[in-house]
N, C-alpha and C positions, 0 to 999 in steps of 0.2 A: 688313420692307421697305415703304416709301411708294411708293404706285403715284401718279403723278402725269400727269393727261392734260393735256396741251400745248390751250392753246382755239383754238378752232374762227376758222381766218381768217374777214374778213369776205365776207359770200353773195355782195357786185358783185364783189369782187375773186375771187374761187373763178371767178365764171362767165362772167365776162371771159378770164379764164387757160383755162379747161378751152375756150371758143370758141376763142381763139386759134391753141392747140398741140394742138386736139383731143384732149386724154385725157378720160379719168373724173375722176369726184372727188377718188379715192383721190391719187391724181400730182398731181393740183394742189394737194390739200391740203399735200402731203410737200412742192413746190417750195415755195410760199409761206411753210412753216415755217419755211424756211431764205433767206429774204427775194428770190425770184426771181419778179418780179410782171410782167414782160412778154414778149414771144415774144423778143427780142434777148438779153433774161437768161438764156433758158431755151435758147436757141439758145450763150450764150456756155458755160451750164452742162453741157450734152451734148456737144459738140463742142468740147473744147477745143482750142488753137491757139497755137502758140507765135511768133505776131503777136503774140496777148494781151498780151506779157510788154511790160513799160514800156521806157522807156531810159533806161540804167544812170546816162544825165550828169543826171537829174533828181536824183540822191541830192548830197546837200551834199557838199563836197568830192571830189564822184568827178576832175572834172578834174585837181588836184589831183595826186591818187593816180594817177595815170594820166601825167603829164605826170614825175613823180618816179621810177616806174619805167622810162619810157621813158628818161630819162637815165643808172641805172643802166646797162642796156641796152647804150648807146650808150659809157659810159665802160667797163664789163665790168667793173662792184663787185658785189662777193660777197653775195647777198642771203639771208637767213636766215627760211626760215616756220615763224613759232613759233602753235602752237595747245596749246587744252587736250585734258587726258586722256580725254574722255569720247566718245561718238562722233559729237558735230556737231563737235566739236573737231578729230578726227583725221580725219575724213571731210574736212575744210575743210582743211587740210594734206596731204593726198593730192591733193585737187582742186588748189589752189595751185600746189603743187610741180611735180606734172603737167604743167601746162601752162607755166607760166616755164622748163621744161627746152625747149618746144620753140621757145623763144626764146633762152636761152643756158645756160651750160653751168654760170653760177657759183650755183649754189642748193643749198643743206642745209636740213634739217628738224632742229626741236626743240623736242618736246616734254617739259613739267616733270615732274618725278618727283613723284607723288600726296603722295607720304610724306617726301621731303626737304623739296622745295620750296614743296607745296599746291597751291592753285589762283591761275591766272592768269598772267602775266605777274610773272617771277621778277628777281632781283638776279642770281645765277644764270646765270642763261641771259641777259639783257646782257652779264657778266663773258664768255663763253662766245663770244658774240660777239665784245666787242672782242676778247680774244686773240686771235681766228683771223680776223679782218681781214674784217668784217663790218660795212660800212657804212650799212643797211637791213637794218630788221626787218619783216618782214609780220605783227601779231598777229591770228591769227582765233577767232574767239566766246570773245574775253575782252581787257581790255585799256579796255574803254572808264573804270573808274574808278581806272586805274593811274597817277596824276598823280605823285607820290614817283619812281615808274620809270623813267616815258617824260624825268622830269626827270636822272635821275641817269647813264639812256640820250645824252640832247644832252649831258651837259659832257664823257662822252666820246666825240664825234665820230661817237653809230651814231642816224640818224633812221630815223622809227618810223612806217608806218600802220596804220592800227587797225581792222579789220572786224569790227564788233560789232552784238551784235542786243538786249544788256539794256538797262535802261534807265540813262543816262546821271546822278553824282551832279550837284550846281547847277554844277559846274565841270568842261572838257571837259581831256583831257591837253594839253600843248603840242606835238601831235605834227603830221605834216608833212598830214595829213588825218583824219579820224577819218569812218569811213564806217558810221553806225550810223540807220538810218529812226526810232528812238525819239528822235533829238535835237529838242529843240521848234524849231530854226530849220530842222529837214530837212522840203522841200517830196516829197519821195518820195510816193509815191501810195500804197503796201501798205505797214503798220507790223508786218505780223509775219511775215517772212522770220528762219527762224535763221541763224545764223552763216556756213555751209555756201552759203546762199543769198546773203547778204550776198558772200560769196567767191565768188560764181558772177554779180554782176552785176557787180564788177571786171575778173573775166576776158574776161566781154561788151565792157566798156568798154574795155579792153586789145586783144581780137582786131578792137574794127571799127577802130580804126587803119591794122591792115593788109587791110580793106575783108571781114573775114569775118562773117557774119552769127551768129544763135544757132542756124539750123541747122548751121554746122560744129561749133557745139560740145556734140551732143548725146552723144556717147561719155561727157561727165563728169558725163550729168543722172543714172547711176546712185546714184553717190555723194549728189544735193542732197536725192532720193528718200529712202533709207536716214538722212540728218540729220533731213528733215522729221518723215518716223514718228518715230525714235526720239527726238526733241526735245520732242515733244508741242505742234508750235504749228500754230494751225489753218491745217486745209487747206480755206483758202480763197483767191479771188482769183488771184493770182499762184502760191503756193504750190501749189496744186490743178493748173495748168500744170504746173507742176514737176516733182509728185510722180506726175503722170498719165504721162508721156512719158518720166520717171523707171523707170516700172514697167515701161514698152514697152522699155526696152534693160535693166531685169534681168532679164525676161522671154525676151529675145530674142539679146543680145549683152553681159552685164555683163562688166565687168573682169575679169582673173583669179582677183581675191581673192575676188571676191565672188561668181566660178564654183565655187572649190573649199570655201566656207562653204555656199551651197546643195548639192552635191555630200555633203557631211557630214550636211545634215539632210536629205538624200533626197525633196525638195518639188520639183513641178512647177509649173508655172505660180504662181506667188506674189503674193499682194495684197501691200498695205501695213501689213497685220496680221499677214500672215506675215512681213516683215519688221522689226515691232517685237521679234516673241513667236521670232522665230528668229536671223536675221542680226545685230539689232543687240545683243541682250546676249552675242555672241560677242566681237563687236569689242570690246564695254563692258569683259569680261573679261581683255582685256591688261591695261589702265589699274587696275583692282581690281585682280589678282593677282600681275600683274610691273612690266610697264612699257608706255603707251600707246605706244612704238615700234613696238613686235611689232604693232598694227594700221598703222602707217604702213607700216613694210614688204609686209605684207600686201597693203592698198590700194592702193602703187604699183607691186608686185611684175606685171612684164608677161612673162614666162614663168613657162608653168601649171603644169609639176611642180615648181616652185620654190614659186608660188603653196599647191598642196597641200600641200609639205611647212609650210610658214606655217601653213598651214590646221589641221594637223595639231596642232601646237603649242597654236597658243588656245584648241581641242576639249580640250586638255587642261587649260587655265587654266578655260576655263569648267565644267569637272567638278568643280575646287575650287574654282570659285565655288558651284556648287549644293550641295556639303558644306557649306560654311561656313555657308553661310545657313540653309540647315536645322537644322542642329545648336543656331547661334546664333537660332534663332529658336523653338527647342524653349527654350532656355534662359533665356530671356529668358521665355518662358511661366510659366515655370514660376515665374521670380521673381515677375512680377504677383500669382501666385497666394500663394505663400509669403507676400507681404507683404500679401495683404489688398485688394488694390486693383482686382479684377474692380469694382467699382462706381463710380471715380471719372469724372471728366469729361475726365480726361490719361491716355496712358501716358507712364512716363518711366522708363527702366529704363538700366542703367550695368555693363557688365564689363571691368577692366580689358585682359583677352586679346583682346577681339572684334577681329576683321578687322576696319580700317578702311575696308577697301572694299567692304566690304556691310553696312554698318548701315544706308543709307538702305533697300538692299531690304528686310531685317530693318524696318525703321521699314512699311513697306509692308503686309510680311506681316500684323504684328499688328494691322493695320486690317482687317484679313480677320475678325481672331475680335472684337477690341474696338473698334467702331468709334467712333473719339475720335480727338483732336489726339495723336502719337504722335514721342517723339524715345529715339533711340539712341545709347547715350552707350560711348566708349572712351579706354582712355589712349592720351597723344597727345605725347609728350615729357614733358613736367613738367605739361602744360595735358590737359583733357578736352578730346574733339571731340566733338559729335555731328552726328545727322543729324535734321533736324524732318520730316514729313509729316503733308498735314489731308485734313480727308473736304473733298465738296464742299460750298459755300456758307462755309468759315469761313476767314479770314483767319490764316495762322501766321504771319505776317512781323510784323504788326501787335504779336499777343501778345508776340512774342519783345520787340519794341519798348517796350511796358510794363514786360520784367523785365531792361531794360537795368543796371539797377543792379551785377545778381548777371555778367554776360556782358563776357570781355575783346572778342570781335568775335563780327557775325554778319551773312549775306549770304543774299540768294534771292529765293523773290519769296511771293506768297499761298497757293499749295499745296506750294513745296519751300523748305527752306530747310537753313544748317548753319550750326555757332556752334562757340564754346571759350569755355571756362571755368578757371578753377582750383578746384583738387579740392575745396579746403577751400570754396568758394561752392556746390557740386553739390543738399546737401540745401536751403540756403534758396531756388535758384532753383526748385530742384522743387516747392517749397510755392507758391510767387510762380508760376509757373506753371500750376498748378492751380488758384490762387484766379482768376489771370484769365479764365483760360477758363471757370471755372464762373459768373461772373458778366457773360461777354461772349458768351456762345455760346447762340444760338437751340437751345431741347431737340430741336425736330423733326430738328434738322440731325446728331443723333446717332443717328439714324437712316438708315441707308441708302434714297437715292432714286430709282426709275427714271423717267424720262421718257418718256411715254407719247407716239408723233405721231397717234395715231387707233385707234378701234374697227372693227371691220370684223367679217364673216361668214368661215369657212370657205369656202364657197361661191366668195369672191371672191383666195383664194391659190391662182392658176395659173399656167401659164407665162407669160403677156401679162406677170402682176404682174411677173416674177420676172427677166425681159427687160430692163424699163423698170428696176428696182429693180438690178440690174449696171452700168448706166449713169450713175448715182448714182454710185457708187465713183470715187476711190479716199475709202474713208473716211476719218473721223479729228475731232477738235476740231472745231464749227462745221461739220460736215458726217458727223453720227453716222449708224451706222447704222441705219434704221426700225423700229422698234419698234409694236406693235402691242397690242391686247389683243382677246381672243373669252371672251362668256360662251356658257353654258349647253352648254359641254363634256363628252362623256361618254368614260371609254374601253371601249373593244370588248371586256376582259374580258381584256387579256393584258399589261396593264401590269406590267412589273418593275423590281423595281431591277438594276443591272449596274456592272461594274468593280469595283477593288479597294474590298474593305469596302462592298462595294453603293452606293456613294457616288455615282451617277448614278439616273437616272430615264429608263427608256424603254419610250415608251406608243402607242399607236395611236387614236388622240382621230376621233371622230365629232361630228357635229350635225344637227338636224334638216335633211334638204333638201340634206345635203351629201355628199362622197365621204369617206373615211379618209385620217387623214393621221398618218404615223408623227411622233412629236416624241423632241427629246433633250433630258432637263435635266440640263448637269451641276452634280454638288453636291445636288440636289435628291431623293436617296433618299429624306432623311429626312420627305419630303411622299406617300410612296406610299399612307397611310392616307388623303390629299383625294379618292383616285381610284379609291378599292375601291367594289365590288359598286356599281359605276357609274351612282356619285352623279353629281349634275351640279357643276362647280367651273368656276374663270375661269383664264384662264394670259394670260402677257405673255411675248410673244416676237419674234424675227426670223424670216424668211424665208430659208431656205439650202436647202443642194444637198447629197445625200449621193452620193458618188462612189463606188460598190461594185463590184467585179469588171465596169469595164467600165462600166456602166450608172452615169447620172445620172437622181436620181428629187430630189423636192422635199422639204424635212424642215420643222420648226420647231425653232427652236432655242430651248427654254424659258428664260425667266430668273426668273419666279417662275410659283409658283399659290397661289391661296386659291379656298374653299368656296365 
């Protein structure tokens, strides 16, 4: 593991900010890390405000889309919101749907089947359309490089707008708006809203028509919440509104569905972590194992025992998601091994049976044990699919680009991506593959890296820190959580390992001048020899709460140690 400490803002700017807002050093260092240099930043960054949020006519084409629905509207044409399978996807078709019913009565949802149709904006699902007298499609987080589509969509009679958040090819579809902040002539102020968000400043721009503000339409900020985390796009800016007041109504009053999925994992008050690492790979788990339906109905399911039994259902999709991927990720181990390639600079592993809807996690996993540029390969009709995933700092969309030769398509962006192939291409792209990356890829970066925001004292994690450091949240992208390091650590003589296979680390850490403070490292058994007969060693951690019978005391949450 690469300990890496983040350098030191400059000393005017530190004691300009700590005058300002009155804190220590500690808080002014942690704001300015994250580029918040005056009392209005730091005031926008604590208090966030859903003033904040822009207006929605600044996005290219929002009038546009707005002006085209309203005529729908006004004639009563059948509108059809098509999203992808994933959950900014289905989350942005819940939200959509949602709210165009409480404007008229002609709206259905359609989402692509993973496995017939794939990803995005289908043949499909226009056909699907025309038949049942569908003259407006809504596409949300995908759509924007469906030009073939949206064309074959106009000759027959169904116009298209398009809410998208990737980044646009050099040519836009011909559709009757395309509302995406990546477009280089979009004046929008925040370029990284996902889909979800994209679809939540339409409906902004739809509800002030009839003179409603974006506080009536906080009931859908659960949903923009739940896209954010599980999307992975920073929460910053705009998003960070979102996913803040997002939190406040899953917190407080989420939707049914998303009552009877926390209800299942048994969590109380929930960050946006517990929303990646619980809610959304439930949702994600339709779309893997059956069909992204089963989360739309979910989503837009507004009686609760109907909601739970929905609920009930995906609990069990996502139970064979977590077999699958285990199994297939045991399997996939073992081939590395089999063939020899614990040493390369790629994984690239291929079984024709794998689920097709967990190779990217599988692709994931094995960055756990190998960490390298890693893709998982299955059949896929007559073509291989895979799934590509990189560590940080390495570009996989790039590589992929180099072995274009060996690849029928491939889409994504720097750290996800997915491709096909034919079978008989499989072994030369896997060598073209490994040569590039072994000769384009920084060594250090094969190595896992934490980023470190500052050194500090034991002495200095108290409650004041730990106050100010809540307020910081909701985390995410562009807004991680503080990390730390402390040397000349000792433990009090009761450090053990714990949980299955001792595979955790829990110790009681002292320092000179300071109180005891209990830490958890999980994963980190295999480090209990750093901490015997209490040596001194250095650890890098966060600052959290453990919540025990009642009582809230302060922990560290270890992520590594050395000597």
């Amino acid at each position: 593991m690469r300990w890496t400490l983040k350098p030191k803002p400059e000393a005017k700017k530190l004691e300009a900010l700590q005058k300002s807002l009155q804190v220590d050093e500690i808080v002014a260092t942690l704001l300015l890390q994250r580029g918040i240099e005056t009392y209005e930043e730091a005031k926008t960054f604590f208090r966030p405000s859903l003033s904040d949020l822009h207006d929605p006519f600044l996005m290219q084409d929002m009038d546009k889309a707005v002006a085209r629905i309203e005529a729908a509207f006004a004639k009563g044409e059948n509108i059809l919101v098509f999203g992808d399978y994933d959950v900014d996807g289905t989350s942005s078709v819940a939200l959509m749907s949602s709210y165009l019913k409480t404007r008229t009565a002609n709206v259905a949802t359609y989402i692509p089947d993973r496995y017939e149709e794939g990803y995005g904006v289908s043949y499909q699902g226009i056909d699907f359309a025309n038949d049942n007298d569908f003259s407006l499609i809504i596409a949300l987080d995908c759509g924007v490089k469906a030009i073939d589509k949206v064309a074959y969509a106009k000759e027959k009679g169904v116009d298209f707008i398009i809410c998208d958040h990737h980044r646009p090819g050099e040519n836009l579809p011909d559709a009757i708006a395309v509302l995406d902040p990546k477009r280089d002539d979009c004046k929008y102020p925040y370029k990284e809203l996902c889909g979800c968000g994209v679809g939540f400043k339409l409906i902004q721009a739809l509800a002030s028509k009839e003179n409603k503000t974006v506080e009536d339409l906080t009931e859908y900020l659960d949903l923009v919440a739940t896209a954010i985390g599980a999307d992975i796009v920073p929460i910053t800016g705009e998003n960070r509104v979102l996913a803040y007041f997002g939190m406040q109504v899953i917190n407080a009053n989420p939707r049914p569905g998303i009552q009877a999925i926390i209800n299942q994992v048994k969590k109380t008050n929930l960050t946006i972590t517990d929303v990646v690492f619980t809610v959304a790979p439930r949702i994600n788990a339709a779309g893997r194992m059956k069909h992204g339906n089963y989360a739309v109905t979910l989503l837009t399911e507004m009686d609760f025992p109907l909601a739970e039994k929905y609920a009930a259902e995906i609990e069990e999709f996502n139970t064979d998601r977590k077999d699958a991927d285990r199994r297939i990720t045991e399997e996939a181990l073992e081939q590395i091994e089999e063939q020899k390639e614990q040493e390369g600079f790629t994984s690239v592993v291929y079984h024709e049976t794998w689920h097709k809807g967990v190779i990217g996690i599988v692709a994931s996993r094995l960055i756990e044990t190998y960490y390298r540029p890693t893709l998982v390969f299955t059949k896929s009709g007559d073509k291989l699919a895979a799934s590509a995933r990189s560590v940080s700092g390495f570009d996989v969309y790039n590589a992929l680009e180099a072995c274009a030769e060996h690849i029928e398509q491939f889409g994504g962006h720097k750290y996800a991506a997915g491709l096909t192939l034919k079978e008989e291409n499989y072994e030369a792209f896997k060598q073209a593959f490994e040569d590039v990356v072994s000769k384009t890829i920084d060594k250090s970066l094969l190595t896992p890296e934490i980023k470190i925001d500052r050194q500090i004292d034991l002495h200095q994690v108290n409650d004041k820190l730990m106050r100010i450091m809540r307020q910081f949240g909701p985390f995410g992208p562009g807004n991680m959580t503080p990390i730390f390091v402390t040397e000349d650590l000792r433990d009090t003589g009761y450090g053990k390992c714990v949980g299955e296979d001792d595979k955790h680390l829990r110790i009681t850490v002292t320092q000179p001048k300071a109180n005891k403070m209990v830490c958890i490292g999980f994963g980190l058994g295999n480090k209990l020899h750093l901490i015997e007969d209490k040596q001194p060693f250095k650890a890098v951690y966060s600052v959290d709460e453990n919540h025990w019978q009642g009582n809230v005391s302060l922990q560290l949450k270890l992520r590594d140690i050395k000597a």
